[in-house]
C-alpha positions as CSV (number, residue, x, y, z in Angstrom):
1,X,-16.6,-27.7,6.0
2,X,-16.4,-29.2,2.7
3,X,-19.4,-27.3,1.0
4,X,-17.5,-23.5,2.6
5,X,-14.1,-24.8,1.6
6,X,-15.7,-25.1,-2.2
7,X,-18.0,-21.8,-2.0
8,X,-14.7,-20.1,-0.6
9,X,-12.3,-21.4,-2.6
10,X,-10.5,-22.6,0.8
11,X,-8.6,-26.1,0.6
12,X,-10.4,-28.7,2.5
13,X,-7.5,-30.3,4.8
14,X,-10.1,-33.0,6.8
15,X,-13.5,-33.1,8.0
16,X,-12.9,-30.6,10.3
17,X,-10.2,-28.1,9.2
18,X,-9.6,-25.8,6.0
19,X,-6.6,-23.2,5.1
20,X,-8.2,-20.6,3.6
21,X,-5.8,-17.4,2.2
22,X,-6.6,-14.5,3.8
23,X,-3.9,-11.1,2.7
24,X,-1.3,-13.6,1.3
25,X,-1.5,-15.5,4.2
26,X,-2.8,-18.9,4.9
27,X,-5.3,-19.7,8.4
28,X,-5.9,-23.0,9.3
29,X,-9.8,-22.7,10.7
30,X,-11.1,-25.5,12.6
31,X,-14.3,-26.1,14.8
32,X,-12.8,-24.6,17.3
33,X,-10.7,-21.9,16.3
34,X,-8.3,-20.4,13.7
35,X,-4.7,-20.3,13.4
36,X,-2.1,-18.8,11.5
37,X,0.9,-20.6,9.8
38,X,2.9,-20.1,12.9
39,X,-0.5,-22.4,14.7
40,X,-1.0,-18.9,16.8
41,X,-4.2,-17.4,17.1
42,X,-4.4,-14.0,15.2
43,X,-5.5,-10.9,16.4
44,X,-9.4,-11.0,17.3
45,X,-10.3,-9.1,14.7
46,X,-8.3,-11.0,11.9
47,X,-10.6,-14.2,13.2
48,X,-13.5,-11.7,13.1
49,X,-12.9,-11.2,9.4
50,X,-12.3,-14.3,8.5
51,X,-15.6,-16.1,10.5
52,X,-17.7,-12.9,8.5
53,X,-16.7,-13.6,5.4
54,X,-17.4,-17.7,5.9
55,X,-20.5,-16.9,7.3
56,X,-21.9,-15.4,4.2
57,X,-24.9,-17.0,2.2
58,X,-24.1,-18.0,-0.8
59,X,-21.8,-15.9,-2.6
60,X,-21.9,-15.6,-6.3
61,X,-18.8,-16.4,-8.4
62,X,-16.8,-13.0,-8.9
63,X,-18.3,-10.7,-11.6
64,X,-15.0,-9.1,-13.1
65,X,-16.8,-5.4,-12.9
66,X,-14.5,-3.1,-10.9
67,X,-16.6,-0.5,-8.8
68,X,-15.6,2.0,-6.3
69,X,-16.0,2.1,-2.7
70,X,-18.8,4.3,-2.9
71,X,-20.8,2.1,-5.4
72,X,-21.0,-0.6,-2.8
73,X,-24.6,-0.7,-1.5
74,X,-24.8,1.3,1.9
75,X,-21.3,2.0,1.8
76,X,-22.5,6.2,1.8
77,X,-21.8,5.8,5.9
78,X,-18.0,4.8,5.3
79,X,-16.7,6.7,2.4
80,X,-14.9,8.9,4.3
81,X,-12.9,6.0,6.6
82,X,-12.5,4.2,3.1
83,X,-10.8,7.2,1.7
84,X,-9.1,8.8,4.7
85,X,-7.7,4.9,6.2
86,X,-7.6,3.3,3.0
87,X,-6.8,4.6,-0.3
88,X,-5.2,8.7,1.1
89,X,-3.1,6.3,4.0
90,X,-1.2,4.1,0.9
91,X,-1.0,7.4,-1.5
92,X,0.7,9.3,1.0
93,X,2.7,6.7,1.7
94,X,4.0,6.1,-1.7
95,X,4.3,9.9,-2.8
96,X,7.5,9.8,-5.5
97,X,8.3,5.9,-4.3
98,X,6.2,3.9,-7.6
99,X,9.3,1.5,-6.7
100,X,8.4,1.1,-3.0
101,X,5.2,0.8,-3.7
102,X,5.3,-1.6,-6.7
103,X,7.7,-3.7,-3.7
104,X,5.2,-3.5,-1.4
105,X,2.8,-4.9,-3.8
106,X,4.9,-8.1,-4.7
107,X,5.6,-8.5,-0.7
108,X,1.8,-8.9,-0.4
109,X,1.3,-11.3,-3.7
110,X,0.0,-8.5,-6.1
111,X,-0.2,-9.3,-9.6
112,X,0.8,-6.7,-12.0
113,X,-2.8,-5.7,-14.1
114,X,-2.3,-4.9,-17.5
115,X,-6.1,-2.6,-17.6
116,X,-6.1,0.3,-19.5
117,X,-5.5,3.9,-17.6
118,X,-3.1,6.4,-16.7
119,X,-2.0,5.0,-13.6
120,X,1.3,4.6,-12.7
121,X,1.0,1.5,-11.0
122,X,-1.3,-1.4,-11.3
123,X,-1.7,-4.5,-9.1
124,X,-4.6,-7.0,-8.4
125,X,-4.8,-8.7,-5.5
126,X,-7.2,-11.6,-4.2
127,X,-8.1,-10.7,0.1
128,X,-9.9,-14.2,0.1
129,X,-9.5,-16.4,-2.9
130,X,-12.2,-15.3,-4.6
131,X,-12.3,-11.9,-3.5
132,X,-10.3,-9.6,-6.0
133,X,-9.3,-5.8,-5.8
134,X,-7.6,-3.8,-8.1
135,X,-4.9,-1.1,-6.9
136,X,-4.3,1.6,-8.9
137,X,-2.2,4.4,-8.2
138,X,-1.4,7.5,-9.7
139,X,2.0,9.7,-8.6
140,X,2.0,13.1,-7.5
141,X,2.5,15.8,-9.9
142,X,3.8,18.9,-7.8
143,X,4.1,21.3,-11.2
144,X,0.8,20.5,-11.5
145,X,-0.2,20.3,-8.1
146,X,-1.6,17.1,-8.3
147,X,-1.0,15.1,-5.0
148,X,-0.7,11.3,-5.6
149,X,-4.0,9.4,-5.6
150,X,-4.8,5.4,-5.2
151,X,-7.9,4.0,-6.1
152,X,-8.8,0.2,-4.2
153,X,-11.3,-1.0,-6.5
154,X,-13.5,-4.0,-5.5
155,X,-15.2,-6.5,-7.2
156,X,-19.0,-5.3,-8.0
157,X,-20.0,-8.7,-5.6
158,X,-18.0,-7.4,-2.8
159,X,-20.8,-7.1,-0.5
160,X,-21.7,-10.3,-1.1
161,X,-18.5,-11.4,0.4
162,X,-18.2,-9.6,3.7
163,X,-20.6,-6.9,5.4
164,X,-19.8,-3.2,5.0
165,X,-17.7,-2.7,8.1
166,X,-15.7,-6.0,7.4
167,X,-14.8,-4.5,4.0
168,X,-13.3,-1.5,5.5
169,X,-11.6,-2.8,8.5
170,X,-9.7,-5.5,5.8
171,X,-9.5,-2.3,3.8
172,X,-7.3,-0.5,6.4
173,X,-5.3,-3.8,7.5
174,X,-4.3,-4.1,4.0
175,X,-3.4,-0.5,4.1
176,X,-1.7,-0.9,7.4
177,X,0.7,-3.9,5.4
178,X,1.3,-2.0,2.2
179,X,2.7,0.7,4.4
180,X,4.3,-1.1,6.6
181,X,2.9,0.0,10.0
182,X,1.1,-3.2,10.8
């Protein structure tokens, strides 16, 4: 426990336990299970998530290089659920609300991102400690007939962090709590 709770950037509590932050939300995992701050089990596949990410080898320090979904390596498979569940779910969401969504950000312990672009709206967040994504959105334009866009970029180690599917099922629970349906 003490060698993950250093690779994961998790705080060692004893021999046997850890709290690791997971969505802006702290699980206590033991031997036997995991718990969230409430000591309730989460859902299955929050524990799922969290035991997949812990489970990988040796997972390099964060590279700072944002990439797209479809850079990840044999990510070609779920491009479309990344889009469609992911990035179209929070854009259509937050069509004309930049306020609701920059509230929505801060809820979930976003950090405004000062990078260059012509977003409207940029926030980094951190899934797992040492797992950061950048949010950037851009507002619809009806006189243009631009419909608002958000791009969920991932650090270029992601898959180093957590397999394929893992990244887009914590893609589309993070979704589901910007938006508010989870």
């Amino acid at each position: 426990f003490a060698k993950t709770a250093v690779t994961f950037g998790a705080d060692l509590i004893d021999p046997d336990s850890m709290d690791l932050s997971f969505l802006g939300d702290t699980y206590r995992i033991t031997r036997e299970r995991i718990l969230d701050s409430n000591g309730k089990e989460p859902a299955p596949f929050i524990s799922i998530l969290i035991y997949n990410h812990l489970s990988m080898p040796d997972p390099p320090v964060p590279a700072g290089e944002w990439i797209t979904f479809s850079s990840v390596p044999a990510s070609h498979a779920k491009d479309k659920a990344w889009a469609g569940h992911v990035e179209d779910v929070i854009a259509r969401h937050f069509t004309a609300n930049i306020e609701g969504l920059k509230q929505a950000c801060a809820r979930l312990g976003g950090a405004k991102s000062d990078i260059k672009g012509s977003h409207d709206a940029a926030y980094e967040f951190r899934f797992f400690p040492k797992y950061p994504v950048l949010l950037q959105f851009y507002d619809a334009v009806p006189e243009e007939d631009f419909p608002a866009q958000c791009r969920l970029l991932l650090d270029k180690t992601v898959d180093k962090y957590l397999d394929i599917e893992s990244i887009v099922v914590l893609g589309e629970e993070f979704a589901g709590r910007m938006t508010g349906k989870v």
